[in-house]
Biopython code that builds the backbone (N, CA, C, O; Angstrom):
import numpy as np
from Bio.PDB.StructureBuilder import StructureBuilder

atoms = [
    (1, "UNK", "N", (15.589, -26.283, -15.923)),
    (1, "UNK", "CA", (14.433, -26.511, -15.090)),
    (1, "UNK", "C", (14.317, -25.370, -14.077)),
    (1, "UNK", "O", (15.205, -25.252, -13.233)),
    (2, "UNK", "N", (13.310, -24.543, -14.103)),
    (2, "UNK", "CA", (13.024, -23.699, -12.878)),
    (2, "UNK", "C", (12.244, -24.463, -11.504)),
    (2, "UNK", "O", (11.613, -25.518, -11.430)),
    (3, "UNK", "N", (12.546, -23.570, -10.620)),
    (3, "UNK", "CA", (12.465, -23.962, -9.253)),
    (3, "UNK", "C", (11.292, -23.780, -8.814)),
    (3, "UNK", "O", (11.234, -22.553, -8.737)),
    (4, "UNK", "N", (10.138, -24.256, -8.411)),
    (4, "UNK", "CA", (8.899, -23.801, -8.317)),
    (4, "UNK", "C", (9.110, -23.109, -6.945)),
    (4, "UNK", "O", (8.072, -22.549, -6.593)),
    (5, "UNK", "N", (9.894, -23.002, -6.261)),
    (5, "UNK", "CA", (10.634, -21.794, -5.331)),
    (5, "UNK", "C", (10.694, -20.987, -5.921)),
    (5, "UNK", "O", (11.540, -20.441, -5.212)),
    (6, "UNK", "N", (10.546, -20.291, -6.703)),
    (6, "UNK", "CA", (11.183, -19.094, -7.371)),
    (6, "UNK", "C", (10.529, -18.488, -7.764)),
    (6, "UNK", "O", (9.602, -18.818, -8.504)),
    (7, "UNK", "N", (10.873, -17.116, -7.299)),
    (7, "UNK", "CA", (9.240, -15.986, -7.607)),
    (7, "UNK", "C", (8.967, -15.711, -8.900)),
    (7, "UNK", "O", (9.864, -15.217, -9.585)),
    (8, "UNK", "N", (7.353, -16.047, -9.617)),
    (8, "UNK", "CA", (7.415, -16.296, -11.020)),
    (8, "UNK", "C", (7.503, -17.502, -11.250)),
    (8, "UNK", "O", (7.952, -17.817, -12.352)),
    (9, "UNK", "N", (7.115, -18.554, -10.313)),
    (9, "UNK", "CA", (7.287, -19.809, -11.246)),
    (9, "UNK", "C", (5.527, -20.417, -11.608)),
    (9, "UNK", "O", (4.632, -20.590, -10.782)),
    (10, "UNK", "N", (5.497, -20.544, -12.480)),
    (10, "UNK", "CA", (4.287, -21.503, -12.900)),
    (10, "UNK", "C", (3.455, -20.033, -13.153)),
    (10, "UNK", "O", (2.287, -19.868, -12.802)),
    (11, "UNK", "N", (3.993, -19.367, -13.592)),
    (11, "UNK", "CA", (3.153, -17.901, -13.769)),
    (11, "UNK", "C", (2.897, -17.944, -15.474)),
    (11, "UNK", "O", (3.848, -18.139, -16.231)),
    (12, "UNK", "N", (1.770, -17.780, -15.883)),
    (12, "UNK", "CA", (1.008, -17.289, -17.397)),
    (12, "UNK", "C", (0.559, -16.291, -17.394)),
    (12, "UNK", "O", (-0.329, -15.884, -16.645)),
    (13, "UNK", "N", (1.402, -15.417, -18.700)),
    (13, "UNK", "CA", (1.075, -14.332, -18.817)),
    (13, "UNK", "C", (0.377, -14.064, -20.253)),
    (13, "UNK", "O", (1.025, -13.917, -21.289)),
    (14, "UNK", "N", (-1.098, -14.017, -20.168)),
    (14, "UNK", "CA", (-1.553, -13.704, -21.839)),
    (14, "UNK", "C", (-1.841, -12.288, -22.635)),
    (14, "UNK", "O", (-1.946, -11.298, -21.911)),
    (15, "UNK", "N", (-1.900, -12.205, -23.256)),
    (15, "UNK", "CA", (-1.926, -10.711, -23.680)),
    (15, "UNK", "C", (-3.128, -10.666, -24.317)),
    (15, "UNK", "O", (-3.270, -11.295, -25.366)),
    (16, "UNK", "N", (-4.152, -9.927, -23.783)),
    (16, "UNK", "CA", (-6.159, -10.432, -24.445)),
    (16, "UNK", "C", (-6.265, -9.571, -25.579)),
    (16, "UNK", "O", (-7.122, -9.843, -26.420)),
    (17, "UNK", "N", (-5.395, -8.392, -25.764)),
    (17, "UNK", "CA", (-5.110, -7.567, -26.668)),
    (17, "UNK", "C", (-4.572, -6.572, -26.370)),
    (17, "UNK", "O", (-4.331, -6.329, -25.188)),
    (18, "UNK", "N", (-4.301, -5.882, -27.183)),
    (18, "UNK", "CA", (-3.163, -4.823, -27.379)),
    (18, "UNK", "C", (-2.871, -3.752, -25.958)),
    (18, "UNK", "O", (-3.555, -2.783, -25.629)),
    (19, "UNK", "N", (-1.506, -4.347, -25.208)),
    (19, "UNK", "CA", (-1.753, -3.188, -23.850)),
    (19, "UNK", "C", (-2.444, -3.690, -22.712)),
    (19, "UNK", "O", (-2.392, -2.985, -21.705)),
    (20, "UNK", "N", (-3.350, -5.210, -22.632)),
    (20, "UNK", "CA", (-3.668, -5.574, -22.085)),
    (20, "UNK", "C", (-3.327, -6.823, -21.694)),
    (20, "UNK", "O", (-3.556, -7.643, -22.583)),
    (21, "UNK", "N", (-2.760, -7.393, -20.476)),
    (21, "UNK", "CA", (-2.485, -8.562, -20.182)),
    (21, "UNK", "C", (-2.995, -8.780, -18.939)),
    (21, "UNK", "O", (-3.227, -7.905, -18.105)),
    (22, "UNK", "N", (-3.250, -10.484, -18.764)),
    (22, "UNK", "CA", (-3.786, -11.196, -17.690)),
    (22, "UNK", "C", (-2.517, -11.743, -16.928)),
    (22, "UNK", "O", (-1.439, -11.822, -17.517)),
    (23, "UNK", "N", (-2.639, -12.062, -15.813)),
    (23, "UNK", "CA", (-1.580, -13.406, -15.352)),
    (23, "UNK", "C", (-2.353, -14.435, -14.490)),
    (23, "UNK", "O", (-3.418, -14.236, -13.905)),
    (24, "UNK", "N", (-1.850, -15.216, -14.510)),
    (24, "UNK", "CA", (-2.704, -16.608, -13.533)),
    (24, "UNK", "C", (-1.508, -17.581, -13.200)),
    (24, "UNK", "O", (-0.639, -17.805, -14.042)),
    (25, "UNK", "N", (-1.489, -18.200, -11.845)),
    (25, "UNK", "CA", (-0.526, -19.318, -11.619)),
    (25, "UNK", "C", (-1.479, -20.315, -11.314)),
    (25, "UNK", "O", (-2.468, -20.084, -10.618)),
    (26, "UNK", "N", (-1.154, -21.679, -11.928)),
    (26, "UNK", "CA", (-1.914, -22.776, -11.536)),
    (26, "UNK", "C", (-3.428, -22.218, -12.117)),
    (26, "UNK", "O", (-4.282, -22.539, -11.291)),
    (27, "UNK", "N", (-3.854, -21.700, -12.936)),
    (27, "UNK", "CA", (-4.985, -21.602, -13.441)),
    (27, "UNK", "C", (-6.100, -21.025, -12.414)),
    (27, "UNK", "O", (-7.289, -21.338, -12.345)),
    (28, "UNK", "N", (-5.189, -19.861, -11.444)),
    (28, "UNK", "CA", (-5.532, -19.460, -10.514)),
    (28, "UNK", "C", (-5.421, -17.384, -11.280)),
    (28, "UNK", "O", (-4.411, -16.877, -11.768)),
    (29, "UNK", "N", (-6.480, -16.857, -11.143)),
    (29, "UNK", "CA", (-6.001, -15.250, -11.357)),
    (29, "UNK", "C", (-5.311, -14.114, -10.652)),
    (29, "UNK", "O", (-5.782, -13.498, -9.695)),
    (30, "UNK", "N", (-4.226, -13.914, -11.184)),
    (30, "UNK", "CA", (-3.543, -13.280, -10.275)),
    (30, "UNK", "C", (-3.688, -11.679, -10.308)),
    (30, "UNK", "O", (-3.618, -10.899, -9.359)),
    (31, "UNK", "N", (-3.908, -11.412, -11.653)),
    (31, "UNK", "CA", (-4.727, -9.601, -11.862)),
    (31, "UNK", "C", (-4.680, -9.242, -13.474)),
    (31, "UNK", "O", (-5.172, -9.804, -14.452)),
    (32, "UNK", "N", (-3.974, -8.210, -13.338)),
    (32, "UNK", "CA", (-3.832, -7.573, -15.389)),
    (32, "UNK", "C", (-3.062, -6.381, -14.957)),
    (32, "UNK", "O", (-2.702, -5.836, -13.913)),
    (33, "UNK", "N", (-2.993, -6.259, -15.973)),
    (33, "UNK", "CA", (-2.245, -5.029, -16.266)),
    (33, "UNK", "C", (-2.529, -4.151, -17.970)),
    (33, "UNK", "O", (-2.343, -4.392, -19.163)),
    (34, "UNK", "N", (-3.056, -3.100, -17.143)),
    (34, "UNK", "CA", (-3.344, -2.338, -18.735)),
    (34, "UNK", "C", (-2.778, -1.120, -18.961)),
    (34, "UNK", "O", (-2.946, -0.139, -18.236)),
    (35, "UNK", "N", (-1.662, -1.181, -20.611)),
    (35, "UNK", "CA", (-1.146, 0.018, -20.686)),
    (35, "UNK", "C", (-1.813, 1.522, -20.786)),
    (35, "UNK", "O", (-2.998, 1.501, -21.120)),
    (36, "UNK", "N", (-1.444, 2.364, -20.633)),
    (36, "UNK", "CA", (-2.245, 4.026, -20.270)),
    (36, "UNK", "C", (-1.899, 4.731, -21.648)),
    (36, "UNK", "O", (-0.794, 4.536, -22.153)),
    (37, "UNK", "N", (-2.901, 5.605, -22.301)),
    (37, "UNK", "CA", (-2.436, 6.266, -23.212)),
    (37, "UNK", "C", (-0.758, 7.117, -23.145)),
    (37, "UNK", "O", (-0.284, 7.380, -24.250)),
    (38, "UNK", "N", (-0.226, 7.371, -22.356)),
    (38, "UNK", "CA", (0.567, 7.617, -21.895)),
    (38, "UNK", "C", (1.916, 7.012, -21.919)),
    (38, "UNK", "O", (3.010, 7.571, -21.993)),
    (39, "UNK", "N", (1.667, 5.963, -21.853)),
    (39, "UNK", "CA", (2.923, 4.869, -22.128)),
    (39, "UNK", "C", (2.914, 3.820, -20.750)),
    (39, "UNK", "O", (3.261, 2.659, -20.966)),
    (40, "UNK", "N", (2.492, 4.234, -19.223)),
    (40, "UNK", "CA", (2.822, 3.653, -18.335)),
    (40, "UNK", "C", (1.713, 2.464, -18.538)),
    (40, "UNK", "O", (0.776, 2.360, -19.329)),
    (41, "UNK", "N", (2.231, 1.568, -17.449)),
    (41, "UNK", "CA", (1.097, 0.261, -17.007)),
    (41, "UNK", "C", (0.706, 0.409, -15.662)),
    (41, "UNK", "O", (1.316, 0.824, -14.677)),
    (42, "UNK", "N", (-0.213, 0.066, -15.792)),
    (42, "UNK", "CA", (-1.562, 0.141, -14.633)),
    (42, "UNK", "C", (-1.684, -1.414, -14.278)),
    (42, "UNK", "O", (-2.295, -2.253, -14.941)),
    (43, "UNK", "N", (-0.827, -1.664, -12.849)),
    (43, "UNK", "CA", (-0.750, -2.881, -12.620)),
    (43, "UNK", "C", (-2.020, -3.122, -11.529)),
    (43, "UNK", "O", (-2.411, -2.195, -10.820)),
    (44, "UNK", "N", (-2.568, -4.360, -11.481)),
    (44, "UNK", "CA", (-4.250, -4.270, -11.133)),
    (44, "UNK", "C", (-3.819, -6.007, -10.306)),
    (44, "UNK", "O", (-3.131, -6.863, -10.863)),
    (45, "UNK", "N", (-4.402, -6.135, -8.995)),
    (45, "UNK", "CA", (-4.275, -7.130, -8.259)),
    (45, "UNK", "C", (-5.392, -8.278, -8.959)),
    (45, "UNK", "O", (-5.876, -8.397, -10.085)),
    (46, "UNK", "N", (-5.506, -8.934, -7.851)),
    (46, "UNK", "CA", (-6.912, -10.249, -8.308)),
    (46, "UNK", "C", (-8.066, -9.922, -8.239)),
    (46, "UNK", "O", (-8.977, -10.674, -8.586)),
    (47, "UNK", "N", (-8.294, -8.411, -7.653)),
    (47, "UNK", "CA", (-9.289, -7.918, -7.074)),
    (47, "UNK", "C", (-9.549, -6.420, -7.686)),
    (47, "UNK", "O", (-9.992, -5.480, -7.027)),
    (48, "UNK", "N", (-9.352, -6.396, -8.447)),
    (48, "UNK", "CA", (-8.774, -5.247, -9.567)),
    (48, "UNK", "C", (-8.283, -3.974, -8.849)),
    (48, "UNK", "O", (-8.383, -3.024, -9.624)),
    (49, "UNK", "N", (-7.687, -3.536, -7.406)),
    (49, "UNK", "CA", (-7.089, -2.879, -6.763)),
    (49, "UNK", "C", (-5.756, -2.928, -7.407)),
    (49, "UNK", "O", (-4.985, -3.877, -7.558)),
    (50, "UNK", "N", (-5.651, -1.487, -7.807)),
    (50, "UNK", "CA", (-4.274, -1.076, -8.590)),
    (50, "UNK", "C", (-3.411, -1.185, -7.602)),
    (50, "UNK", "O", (-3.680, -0.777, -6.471)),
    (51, "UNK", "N", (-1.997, -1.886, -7.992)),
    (51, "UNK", "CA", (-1.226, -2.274, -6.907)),
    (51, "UNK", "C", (0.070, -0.940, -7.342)),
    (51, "UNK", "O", (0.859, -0.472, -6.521)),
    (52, "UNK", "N", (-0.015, -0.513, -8.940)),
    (52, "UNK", "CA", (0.961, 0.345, -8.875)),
    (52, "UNK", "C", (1.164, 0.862, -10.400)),
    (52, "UNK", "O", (0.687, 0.236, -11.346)),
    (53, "UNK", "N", (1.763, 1.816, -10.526)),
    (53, "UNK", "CA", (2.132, 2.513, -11.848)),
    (53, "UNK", "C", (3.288, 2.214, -12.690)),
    (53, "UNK", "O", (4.256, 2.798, -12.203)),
    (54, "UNK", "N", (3.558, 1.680, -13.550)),
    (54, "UNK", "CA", (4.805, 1.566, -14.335)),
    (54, "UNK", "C", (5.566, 1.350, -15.230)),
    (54, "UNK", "O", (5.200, 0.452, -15.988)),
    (55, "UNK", "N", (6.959, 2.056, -15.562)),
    (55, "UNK", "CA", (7.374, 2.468, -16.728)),
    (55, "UNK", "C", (7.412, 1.274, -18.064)),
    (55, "UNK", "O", (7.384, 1.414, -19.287)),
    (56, "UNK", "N", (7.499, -0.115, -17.030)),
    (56, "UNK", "CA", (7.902, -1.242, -17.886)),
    (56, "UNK", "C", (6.818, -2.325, -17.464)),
    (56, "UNK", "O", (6.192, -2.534, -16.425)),
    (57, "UNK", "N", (6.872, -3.037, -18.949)),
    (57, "UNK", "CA", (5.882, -4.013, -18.291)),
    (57, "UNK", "C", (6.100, -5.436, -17.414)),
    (57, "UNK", "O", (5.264, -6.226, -16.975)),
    (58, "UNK", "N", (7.674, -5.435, -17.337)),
    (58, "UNK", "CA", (7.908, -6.498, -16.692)),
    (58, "UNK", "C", (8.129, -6.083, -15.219)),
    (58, "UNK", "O", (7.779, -6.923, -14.390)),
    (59, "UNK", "N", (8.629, -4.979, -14.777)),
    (59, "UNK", "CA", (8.236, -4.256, -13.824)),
    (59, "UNK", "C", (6.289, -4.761, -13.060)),
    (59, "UNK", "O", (5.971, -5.487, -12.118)),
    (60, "UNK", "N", (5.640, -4.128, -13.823)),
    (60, "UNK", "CA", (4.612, -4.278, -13.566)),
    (60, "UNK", "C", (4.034, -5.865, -13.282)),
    (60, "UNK", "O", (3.290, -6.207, -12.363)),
    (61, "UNK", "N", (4.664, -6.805, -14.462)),
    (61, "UNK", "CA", (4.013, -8.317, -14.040)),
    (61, "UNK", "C", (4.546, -8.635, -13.072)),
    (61, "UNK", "O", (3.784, -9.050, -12.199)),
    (62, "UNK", "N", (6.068, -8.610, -12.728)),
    (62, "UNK", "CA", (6.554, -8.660, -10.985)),
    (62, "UNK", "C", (5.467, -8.074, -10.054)),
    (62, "UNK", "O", (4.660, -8.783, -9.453)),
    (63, "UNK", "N", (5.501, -6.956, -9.992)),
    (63, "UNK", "CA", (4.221, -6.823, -9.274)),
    (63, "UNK", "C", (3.264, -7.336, -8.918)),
    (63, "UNK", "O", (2.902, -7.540, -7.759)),
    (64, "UNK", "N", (2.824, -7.564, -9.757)),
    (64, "UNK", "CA", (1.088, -8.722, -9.803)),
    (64, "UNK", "C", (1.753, -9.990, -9.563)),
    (64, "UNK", "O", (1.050, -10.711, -8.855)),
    (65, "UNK", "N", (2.708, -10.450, -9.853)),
    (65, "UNK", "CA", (3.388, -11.918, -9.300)),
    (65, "UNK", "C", (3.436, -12.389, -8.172)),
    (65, "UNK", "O", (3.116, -13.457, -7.650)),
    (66, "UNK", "N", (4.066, -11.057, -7.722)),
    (66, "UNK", "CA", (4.597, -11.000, -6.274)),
    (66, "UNK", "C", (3.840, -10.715, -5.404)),
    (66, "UNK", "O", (4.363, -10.668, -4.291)),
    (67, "UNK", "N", (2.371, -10.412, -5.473)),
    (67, "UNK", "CA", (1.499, -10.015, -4.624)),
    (67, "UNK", "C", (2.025, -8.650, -4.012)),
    (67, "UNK", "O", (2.296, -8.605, -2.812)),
    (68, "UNK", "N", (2.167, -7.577, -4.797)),
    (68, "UNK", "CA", (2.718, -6.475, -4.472)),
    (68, "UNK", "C", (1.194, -5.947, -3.785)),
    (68, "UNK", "O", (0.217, -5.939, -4.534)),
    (69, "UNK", "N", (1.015, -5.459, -2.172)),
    (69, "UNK", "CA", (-0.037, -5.120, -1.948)),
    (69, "UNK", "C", (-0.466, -3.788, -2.815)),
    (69, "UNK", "O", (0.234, -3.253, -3.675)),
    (70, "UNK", "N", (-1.618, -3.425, -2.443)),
    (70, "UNK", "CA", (-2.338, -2.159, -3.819)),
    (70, "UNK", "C", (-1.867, -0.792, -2.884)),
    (70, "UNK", "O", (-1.676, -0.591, -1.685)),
    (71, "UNK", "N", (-1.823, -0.296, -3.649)),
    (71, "UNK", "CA", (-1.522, 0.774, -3.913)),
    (71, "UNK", "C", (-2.155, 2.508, -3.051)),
    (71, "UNK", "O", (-3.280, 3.007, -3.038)),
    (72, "UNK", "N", (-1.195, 2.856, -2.606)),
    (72, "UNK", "CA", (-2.455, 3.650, -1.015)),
    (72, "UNK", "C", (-2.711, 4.518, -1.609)),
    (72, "UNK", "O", (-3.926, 4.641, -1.453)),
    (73, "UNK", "N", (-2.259, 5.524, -2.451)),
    (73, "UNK", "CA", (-1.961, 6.550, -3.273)),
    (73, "UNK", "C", (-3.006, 6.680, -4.214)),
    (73, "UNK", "O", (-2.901, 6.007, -5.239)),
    (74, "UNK", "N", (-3.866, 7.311, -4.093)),
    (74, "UNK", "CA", (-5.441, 7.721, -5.149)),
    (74, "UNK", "C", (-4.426, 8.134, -6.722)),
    (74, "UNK", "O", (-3.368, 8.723, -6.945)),
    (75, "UNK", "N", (-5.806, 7.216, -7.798)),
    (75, "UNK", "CA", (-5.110, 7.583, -8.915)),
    (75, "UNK", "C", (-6.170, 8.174, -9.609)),
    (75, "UNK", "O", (-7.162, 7.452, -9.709)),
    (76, "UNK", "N", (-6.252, 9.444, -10.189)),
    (76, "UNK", "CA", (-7.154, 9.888, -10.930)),
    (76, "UNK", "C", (-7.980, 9.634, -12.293)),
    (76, "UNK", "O", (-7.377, 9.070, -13.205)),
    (77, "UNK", "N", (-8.924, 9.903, -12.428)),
    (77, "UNK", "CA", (-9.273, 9.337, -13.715)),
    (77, "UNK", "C", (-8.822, 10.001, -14.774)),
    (77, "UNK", "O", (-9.221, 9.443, -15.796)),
    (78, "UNK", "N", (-8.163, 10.953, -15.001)),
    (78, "UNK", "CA", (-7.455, 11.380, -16.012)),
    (78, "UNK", "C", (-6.295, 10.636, -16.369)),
    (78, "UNK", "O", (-5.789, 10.695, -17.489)),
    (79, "UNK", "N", (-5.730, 9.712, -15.136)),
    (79, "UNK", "CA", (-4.711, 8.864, -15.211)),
    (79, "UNK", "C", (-4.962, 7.356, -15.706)),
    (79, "UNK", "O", (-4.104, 6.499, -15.913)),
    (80, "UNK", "N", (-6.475, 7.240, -15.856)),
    (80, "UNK", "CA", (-7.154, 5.820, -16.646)),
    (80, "UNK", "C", (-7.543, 5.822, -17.458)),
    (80, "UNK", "O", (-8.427, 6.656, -17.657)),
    (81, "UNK", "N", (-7.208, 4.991, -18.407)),
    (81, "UNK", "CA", (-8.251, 4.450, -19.790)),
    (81, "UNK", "C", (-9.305, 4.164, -19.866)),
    (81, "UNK", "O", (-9.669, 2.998, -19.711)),
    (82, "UNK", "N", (-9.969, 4.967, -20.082)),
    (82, "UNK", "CA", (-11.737, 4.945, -20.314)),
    (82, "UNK", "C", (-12.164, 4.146, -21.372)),
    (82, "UNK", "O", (-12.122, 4.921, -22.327)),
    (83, "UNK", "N", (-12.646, 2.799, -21.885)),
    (83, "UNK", "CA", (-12.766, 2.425, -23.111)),
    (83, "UNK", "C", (-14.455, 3.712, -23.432)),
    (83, "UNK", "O", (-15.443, 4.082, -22.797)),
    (84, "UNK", "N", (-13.740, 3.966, -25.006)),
    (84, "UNK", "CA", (-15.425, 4.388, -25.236)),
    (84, "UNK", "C", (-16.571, 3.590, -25.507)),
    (84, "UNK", "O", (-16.369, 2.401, -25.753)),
    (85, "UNK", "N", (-17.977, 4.111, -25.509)),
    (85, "UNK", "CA", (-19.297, 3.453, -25.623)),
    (85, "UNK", "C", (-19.394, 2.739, -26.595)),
    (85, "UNK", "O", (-18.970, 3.313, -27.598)),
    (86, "UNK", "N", (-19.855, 1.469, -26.828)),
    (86, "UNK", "CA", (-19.606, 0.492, -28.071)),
    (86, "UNK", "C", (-21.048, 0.761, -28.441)),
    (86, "UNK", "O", (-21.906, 0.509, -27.595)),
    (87, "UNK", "N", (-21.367, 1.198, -29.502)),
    (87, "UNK", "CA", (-22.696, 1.468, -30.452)),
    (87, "UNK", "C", (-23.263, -0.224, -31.055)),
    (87, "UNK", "O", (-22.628, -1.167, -31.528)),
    (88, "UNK", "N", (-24.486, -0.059, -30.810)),
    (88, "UNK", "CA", (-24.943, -1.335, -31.409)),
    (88, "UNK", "C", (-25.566, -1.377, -32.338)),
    (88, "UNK", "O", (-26.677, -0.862, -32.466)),
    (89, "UNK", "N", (-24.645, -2.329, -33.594)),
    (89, "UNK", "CA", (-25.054, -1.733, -35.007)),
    (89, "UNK", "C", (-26.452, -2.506, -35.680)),
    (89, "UNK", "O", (-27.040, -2.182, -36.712)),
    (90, "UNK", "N", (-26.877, -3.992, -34.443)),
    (90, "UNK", "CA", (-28.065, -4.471, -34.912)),
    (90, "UNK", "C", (-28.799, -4.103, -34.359)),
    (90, "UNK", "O", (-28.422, -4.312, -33.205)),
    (91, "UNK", "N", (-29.925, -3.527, -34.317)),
    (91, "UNK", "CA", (-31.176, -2.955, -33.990)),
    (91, "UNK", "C", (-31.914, -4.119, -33.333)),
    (91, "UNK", "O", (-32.803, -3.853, -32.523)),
    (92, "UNK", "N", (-31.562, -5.614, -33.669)),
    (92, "UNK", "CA", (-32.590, -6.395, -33.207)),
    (92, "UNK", "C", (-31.687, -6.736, -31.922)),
    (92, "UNK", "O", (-32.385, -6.947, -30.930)),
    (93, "UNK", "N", (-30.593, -6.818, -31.747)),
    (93, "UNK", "CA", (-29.942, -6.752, -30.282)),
    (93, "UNK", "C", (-30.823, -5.465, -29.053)),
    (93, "UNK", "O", (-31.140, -5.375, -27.868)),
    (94, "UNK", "N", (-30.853, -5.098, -29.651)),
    (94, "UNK", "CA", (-32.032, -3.779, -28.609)),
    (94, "UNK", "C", (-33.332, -4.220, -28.288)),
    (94, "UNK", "O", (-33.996, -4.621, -29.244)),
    (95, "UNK", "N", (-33.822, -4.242, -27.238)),
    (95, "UNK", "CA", (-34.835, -4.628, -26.407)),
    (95, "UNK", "C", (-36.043, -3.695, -26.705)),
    (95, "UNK", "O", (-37.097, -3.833, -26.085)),
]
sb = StructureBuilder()
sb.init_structure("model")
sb.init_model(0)
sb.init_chain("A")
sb.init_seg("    ")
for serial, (resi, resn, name, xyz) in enumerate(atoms, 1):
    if name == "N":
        sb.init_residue(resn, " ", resi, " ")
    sb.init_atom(name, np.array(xyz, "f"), 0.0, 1.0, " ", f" {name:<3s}", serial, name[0])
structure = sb.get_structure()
């Protein structure tokens, strides 16, 4: 039995796809975290303020657990995952 004292307790962590995970306690949102072409994770608060950079991903969900405040340190966009433009292949979806 864990201790609902205990940092990490009642914490869900889902993975929405590949490199990308949510967390929530009590069905409450706590942030995400998305891996970088690069290998690191891009740990992201409730408020999507990056709280921090890192090598591991359990590293990183501590973070977002723990209410690690964000991050003071500017991160460049060469240092983010840009998803590319999604093309729309039905024509009648277009206005």
């Amino acid at each position: 039995m864990v201790s609902p004292d205990r940092p990490g307790a009642g914490v869900v962590w889902a993975r929405v796809e590949e490199g990308f995970h949510v967390g929530s306690r009590s069905g409450v949102f706590l942030g995400y975290i998305d891996r970088q072409p690069d290998g690191v994770f891009l740990a992201h608060d409730g408020h999507s303020r990056i709280v921090g950079r890192f090598e591991a991903l359990t590293a990183a969900m501590a973070a977002v657990t723990n209410g690690q405040p964000p991050l003071d340190a500017q991160i460049t966009l060469e240092q983010v995952r840009v998803p590319a433009p999604r093309s729309v292949d039905d024509e009648s979806a277009v206005a």
